[in-house]
C-alpha positions in Angstrom: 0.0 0.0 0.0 2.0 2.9 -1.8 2.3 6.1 1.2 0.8 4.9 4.3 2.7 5.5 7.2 4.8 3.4 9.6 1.7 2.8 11.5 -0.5 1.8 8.7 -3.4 4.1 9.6 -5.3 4.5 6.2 -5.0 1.0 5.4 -6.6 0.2 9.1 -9.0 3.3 8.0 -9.9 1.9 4.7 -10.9 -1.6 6.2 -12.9 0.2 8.5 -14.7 1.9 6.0 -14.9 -1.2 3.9 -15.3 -4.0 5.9 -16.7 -6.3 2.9 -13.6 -5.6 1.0 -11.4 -8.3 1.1 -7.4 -8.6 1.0 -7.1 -10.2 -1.9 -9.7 -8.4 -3.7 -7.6 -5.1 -3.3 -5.4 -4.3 -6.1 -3.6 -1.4 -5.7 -4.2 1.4 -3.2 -2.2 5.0 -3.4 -2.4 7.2 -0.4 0.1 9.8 -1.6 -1.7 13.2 -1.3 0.3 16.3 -2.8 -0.4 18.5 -5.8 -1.4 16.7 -9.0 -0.9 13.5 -7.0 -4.5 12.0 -6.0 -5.4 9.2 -3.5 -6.9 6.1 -5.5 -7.4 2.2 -5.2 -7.8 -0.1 -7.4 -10.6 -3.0 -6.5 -12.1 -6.0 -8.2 -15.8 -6.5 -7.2 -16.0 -10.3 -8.0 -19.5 -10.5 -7.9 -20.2 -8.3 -11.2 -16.8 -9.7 -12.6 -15.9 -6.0 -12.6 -12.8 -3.7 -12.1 -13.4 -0.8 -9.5 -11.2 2.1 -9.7 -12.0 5.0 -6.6 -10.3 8.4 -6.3 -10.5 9.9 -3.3 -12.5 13.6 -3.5 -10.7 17.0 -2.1 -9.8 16.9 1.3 -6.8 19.1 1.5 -5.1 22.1 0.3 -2.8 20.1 -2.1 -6.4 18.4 -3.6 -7.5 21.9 -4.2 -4.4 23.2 -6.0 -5.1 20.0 -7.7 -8.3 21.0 -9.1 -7.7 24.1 -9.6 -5.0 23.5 -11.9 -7.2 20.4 -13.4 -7.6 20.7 -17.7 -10.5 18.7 -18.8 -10.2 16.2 -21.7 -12.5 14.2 -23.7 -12.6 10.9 -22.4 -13.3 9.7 -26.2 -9.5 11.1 -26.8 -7.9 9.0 -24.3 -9.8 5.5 -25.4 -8.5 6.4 -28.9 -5.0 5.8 -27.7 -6.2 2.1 -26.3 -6.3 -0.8 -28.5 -8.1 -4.1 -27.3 
């Protein structure tokens, strides 16, 4: 878990928060938090055989700067760029 502390805190914080979410059905998790950096995890929800990606919402002044600074782009451009 990339950024938690020594202690672990958001990890025991995110297991609070999401008790049904098990170990192994957490990806990735990010908690670094500065400007244009953005909490996230990564999850698979098993029962709708789907990939669940989370970004944490604003909760401090480097999140703000964040989206402040944020430049919108067409989601249509990005998937252009992906082949399957």
């Amino acid at each position: 878990y990339l950024g938690d502390g020594c202690c672990l805190c958001e990890t025991a914080t995110f297991r609070a928060s999401l008790p049904f979410v098990r170990d192994d059905d957490v990806v990735y998790i990010s908690y670094k938090n500065r400007a244009f950096v953005t909490p996230f995890v990564v999850c698979l929800d098993r029962l709708h055989n789907k990939i669940v990606i989370s970004i944490r919402g604003s909760a401090s002044i480097a999140d703000f700067i964040t989206d402040a600074m944020a430049c919108p782009s067409s989601i249509y451009d990005f998937l252009k760029g992906i082949s399957i």
